[in-house]
C-alpha positions as CSV (number, residue, x, y, z in Angstrom):
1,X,64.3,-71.7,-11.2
2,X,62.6,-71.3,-14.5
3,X,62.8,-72.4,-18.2
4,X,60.5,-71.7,-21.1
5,X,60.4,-72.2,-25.0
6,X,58.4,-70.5,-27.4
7,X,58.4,-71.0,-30.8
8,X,56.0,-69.5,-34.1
9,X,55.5,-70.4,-37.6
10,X,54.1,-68.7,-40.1
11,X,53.1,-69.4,-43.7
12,X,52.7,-66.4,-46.2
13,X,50.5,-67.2,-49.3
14,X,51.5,-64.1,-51.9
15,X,48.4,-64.3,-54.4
16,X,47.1,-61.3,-56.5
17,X,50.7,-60.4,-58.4
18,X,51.2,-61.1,-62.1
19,X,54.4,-63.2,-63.0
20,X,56.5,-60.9,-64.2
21,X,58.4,-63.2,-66.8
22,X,55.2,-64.8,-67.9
23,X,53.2,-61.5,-68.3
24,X,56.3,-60.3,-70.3
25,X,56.2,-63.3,-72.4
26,X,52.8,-63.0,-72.8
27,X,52.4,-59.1,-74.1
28,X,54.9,-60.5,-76.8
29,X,52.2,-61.5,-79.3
30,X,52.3,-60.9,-83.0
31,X,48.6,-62.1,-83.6
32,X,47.1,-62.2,-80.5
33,X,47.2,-66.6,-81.0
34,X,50.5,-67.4,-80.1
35,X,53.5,-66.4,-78.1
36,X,56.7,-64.9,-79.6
37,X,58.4,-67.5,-76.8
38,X,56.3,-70.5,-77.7
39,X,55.9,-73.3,-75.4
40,X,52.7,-72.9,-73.4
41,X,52.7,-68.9,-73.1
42,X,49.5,-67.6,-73.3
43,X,48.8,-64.6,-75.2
44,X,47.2,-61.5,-72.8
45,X,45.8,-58.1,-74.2
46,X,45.7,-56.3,-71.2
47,X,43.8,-53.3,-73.5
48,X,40.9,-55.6,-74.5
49,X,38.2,-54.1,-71.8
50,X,36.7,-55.6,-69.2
51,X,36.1,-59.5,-69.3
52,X,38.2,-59.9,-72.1
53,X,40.8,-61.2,-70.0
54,X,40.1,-65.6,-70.0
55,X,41.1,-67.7,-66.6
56,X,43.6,-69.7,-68.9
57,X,45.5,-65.8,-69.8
58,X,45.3,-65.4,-66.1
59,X,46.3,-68.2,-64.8
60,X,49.3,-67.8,-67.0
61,X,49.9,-64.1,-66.1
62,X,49.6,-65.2,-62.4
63,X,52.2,-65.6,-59.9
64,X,51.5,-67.2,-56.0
65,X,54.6,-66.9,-53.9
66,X,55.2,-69.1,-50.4
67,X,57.3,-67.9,-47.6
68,X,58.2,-69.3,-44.4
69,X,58.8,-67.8,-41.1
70,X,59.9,-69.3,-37.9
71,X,60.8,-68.0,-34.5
72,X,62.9,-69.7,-31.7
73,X,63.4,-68.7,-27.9
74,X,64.6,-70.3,-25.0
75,X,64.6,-68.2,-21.6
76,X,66.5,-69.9,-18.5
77,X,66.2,-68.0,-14.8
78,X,67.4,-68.6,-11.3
79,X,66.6,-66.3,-8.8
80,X,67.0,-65.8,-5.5
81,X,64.8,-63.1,-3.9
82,X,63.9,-62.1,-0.3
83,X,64.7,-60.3,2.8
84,X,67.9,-58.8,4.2
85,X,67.3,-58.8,7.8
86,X,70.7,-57.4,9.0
87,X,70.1,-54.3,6.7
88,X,67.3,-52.3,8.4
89,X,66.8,-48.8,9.3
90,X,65.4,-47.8,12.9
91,X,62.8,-45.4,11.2
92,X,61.4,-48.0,9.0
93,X,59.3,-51.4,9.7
94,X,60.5,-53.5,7.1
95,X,64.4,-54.5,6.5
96,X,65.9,-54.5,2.7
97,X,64.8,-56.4,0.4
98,X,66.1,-58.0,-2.7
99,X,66.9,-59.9,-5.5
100,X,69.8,-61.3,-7.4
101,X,69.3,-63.2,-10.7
102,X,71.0,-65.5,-13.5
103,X,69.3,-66.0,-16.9
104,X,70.0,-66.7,-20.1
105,X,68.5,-66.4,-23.4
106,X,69.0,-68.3,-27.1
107,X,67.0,-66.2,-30.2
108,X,66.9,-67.9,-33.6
109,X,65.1,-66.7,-36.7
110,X,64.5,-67.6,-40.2
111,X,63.0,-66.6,-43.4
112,X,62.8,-68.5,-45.9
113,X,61.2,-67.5,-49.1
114,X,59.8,-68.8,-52.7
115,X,62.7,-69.2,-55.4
116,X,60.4,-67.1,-57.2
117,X,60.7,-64.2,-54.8
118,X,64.9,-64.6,-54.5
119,X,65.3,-63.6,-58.3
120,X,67.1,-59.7,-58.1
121,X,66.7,-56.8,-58.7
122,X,63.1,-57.4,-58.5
123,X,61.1,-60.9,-57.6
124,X,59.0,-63.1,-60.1
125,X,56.1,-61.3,-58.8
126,X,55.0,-57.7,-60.9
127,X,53.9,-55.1,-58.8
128,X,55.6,-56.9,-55.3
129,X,58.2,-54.8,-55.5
130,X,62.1,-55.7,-54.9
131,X,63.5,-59.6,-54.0
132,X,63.8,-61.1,-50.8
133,X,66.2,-63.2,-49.5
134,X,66.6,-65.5,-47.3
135,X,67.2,-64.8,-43.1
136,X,68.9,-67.0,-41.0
137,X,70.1,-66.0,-37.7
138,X,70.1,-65.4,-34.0
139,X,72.0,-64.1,-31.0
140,X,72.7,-65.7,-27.2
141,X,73.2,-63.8,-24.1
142,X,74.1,-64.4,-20.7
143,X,72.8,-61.7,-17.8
144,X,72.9,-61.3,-14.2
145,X,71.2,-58.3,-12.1
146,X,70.0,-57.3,-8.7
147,X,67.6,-55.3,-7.6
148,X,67.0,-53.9,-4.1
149,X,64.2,-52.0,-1.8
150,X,65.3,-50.3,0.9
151,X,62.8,-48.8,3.6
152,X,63.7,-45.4,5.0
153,X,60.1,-43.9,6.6
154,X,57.4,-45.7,7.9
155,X,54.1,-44.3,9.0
156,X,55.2,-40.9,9.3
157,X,53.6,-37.4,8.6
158,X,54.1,-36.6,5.0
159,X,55.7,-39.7,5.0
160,X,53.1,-43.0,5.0
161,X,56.3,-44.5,3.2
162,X,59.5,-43.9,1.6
163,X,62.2,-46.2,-0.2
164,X,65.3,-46.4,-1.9
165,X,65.4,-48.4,-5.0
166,X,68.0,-49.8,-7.0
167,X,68.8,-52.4,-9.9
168,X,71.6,-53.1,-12.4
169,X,72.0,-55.5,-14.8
170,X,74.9,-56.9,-17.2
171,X,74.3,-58.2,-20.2
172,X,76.8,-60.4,-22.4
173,X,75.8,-60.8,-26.0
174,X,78.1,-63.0,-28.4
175,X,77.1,-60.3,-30.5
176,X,77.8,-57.0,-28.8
177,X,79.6,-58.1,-26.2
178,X,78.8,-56.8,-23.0
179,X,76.7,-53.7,-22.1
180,X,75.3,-52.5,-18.7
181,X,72.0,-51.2,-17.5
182,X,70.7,-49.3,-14.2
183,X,68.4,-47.5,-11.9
184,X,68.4,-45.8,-8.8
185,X,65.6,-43.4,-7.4
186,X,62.9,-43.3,-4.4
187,X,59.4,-43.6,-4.1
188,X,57.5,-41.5,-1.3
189,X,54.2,-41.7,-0.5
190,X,53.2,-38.6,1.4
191,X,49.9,-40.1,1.9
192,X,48.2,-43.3,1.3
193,X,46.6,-42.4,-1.5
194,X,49.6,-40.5,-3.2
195,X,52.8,-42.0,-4.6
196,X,55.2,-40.2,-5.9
197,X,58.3,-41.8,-7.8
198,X,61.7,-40.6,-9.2
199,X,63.7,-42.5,-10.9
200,X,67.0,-42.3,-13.6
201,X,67.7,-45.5,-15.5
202,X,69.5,-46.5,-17.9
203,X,68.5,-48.7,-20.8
204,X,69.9,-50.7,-23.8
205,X,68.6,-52.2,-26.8
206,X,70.4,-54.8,-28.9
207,X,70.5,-55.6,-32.7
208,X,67.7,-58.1,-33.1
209,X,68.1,-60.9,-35.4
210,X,66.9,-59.0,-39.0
211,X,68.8,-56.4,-38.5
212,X,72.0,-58.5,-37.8
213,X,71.4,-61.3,-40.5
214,X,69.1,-59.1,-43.1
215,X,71.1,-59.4,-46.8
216,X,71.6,-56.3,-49.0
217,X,68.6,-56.2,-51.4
218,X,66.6,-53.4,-53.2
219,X,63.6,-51.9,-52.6
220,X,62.3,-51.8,-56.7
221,X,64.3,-53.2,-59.7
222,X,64.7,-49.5,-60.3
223,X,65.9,-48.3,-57.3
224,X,69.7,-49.3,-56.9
225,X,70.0,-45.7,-55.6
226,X,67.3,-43.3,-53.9
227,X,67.7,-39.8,-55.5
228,X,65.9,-38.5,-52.2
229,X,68.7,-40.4,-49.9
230,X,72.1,-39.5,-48.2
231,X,73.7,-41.3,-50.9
232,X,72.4,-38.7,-52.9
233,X,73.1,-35.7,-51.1
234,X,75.6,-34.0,-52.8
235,X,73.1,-33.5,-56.4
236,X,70.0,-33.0,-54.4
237,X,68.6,-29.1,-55.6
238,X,65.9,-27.4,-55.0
239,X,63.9,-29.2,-58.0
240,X,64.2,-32.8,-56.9
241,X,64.2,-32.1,-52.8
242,X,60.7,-30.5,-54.1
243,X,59.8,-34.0,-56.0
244,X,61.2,-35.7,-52.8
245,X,59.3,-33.7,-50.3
246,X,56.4,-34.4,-52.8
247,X,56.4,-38.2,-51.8
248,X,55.4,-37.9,-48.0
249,X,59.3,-36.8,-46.6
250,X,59.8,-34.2,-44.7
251,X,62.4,-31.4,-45.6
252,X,64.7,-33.0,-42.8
253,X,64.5,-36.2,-44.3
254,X,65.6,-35.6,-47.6
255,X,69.8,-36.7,-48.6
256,X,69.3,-37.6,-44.5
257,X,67.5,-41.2,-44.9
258,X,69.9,-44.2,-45.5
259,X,70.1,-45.9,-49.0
260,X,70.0,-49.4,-49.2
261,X,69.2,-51.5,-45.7
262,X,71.3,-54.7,-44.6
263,X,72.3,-56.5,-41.8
């Protein structure tokens, strides 16, 4: 029997951005003095040259953004695992040999980010690109498997060993609901210092906790629609798939890649 917890924090510090109302406020100067907004704007000529630029019209124009991350898991196992000695081949030394297993796992995940960097289409921060939004989430599954060796050959010619091996495993999610993985295969080893193995298997990969609990956001302020995405394929010519190709996509790529990304 087994349990186990693990959990991670992080804190992001976002420094080197302007504020993007500030700077805004700031670049709307009639005399270079004051502030069309008032208050305590600080004018900014961003054209004045190098070193023109004073720490108080920077620390205006500046913009430091917090966000928190943390990461939950729990993992609970019982196994039992051993020999089967009533299953046994004459041609082979060693009975069967298995395992049969219970576990369960809990996931939760959060994000949790400035109020500066929640403010749509685009954070408080210039040059950050779009807003982000908070994540809160996570996902539970129950599982049992087996797995099993069986010994065929033993210290044969061209036959220092071979097995049969097999293993399934269901998975519940409260998620997904329930989905199934497998193997079965054999391993020979012709010689002791040659194994080989063949195996099929069956695999499966569940939604993990951004991409089930992600909100709808966008990427820039400006880009409430790719051109260069399927949710532009039907006014995609030869011109702009050109322009899109241009950015680093493939051919295949363009009026193919999604639009906007969510949970």
């Amino acid at each position: 029997m087994s349990y186990q917890y693990g959990e991670s924090n992080r804190t992001t510090v976002r420094d080197g951005y302007t504020n993007l109302p500030n700077i805004q406020a700031a670049l709307d100067t009639r005399d270079g003095v004051t502030c069309a907004v008032g208050g305590n704007c600080v004018p900014i000529d961003l054209f004045g040259g190098f070193g023109t630029i004073t720490d108080a019209q920077a620390g205006f124009a500046r913009a430091i953004a917090i966000q928190q991350q943390k990461y939950e898991q729990e993992i609970g196992s019982l196994v039992f695992t051993g020999p089967v000695d009533f299953v046994s081949l004459p041609t082979a030394a060693a009975p069967l040999s298995m395992s049969f297993g219970l576990e369960f796992r809990n996931e939760t995940g959060l994000l949790e980010p400035d109020e500066c960097l929640k403010l749509a289409p685009a954070s408080c921060q210039g040059g950050a690109g779009g807003n982000l939004l908070p994540i809160r989430g996570g996902y539970k599954t129950q599982d049992w498997y087996f797995e099993g060796i069986l010994p065929v050959i033993d210290g044969m010619a061209f036959a220092e060993t071979l097995d049969i091996e097999v293993g399934f495993r269901s998975s519940d999610y409260d998620t997904i609901g329930t989905t199934d993985s497998w193997k079965y295969g054999f391993n020979w080893r012709p010689v002791e210092s040659l194994l080989l193995r063949v195996m099929k298997q069956r695999a499966n990969r569940a939604p993990n906790i951004g991409e089930l609990s992600s909100p709808v956001t966008s990427g820039l302020s400006n880009a409430t629609l790719d051109p260069c995405s399927v949710a532009n394929a039907g006014s995609i010519d030869a011109t702009l798939r050109q322009l899109c190709i241009s950015t680093g996509m493939s051919d295949a790529q363009v009026g193919v890649i999604p639009d906007i990304i969510s949970g």
